[in-house]
N, C-alpha and C positions, 0 to 999 in steps of 0.2 A: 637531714644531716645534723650530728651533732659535732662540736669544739669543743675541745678542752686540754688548755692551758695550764701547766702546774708552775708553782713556785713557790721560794722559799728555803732551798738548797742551800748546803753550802760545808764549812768545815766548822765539827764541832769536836768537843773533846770529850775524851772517856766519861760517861756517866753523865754527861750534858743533857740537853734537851732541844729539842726543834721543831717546828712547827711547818708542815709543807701546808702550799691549800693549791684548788684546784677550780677554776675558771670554768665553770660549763653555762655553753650558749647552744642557741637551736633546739632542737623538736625531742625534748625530753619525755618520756609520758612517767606520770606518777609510779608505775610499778619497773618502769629500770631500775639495775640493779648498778649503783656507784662503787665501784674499788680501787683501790689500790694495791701495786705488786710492787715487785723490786726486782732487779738483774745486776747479781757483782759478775765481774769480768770470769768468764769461763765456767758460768754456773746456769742455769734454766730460769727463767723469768719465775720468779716466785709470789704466790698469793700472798698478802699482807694483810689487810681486812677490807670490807666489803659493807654497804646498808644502803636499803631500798631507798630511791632518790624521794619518796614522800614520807620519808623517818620512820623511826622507831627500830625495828632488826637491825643487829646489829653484828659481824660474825669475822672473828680475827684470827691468822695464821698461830700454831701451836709457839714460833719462832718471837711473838710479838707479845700475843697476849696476856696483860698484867701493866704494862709497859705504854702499847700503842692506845689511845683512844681517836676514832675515826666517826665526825659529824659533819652537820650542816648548817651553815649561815646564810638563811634563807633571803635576809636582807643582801648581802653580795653574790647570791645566787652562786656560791661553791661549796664543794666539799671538802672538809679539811682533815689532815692527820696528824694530832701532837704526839711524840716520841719521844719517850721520857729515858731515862736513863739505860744512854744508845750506850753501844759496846762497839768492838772492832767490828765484830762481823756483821752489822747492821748499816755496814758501807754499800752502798749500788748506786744504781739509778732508778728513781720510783716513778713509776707513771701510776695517770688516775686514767681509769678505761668505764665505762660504763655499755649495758646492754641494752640489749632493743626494751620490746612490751614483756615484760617477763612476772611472774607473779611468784617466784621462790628465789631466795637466796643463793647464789653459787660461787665458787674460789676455781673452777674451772675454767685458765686463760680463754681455751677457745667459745668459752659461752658471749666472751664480753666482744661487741663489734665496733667500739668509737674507743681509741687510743690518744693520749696526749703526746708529744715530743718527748717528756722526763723533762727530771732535774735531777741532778747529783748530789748526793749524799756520804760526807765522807767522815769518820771518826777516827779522830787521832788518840793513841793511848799513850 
């Protein structure tokens, strides 16, 4: 089983910046795959980016990238996603999911089997 806790949510403002991270406990193997998505109210759970829990790959939704950078703090054992200059639509709820023993990179929700709770993400313009 694995846990994982996100946080770091909250309101920011147009062009702001924010920093989620993600808590992961239990039976990780070095080739799971770590992501994170996002769900605004009335829309499909969306890929945001994704990298293999023993670093390096690194692979971000077309929505984000330039913007998002998504690593790992090996010392606090999470993942984290800084969010640099959020817009409106960059409001949801992001969760961090990661996958079983996997050896390629994927943005396909149903690949991923261990889900966080979320945190909320809200930009005000």
């Amino acid at each position: 089983q694995v846990q994982l806790v996100e946080s770091g949510g909250g309101l920011v403002q147009f062009g702001g910046s924010l920093r989620l991270s993600c808590a992961a406990s239990g039976r990780i193997f070095s080739t799971s795959v770590m992501g994170w998505f996002r769900q605004a109210p009335g829309k499909e759970r969306e890929f945001v980016a994704a990298m293999m829990w023993s670093g390096g790959t690194t692979q971000y939704g077309d929505s984000v990238s330039g913007r998002f950078t998504i690593s790992r703090d090996i010392a606090k054992n999470t993942v984290d996603l800084q969010m640099n200059s959020l817009k409106s639509e960059d409001t949801a709820v992001y969760y961090c999911a990661s996958t079983l023993n996997r050896n390629s990179m994927t943005s396909t929700t149903n690949a991923y089997r261990y889900w966080g709770q979320g945190t909320q993400v809200t930009v005000s313009s």
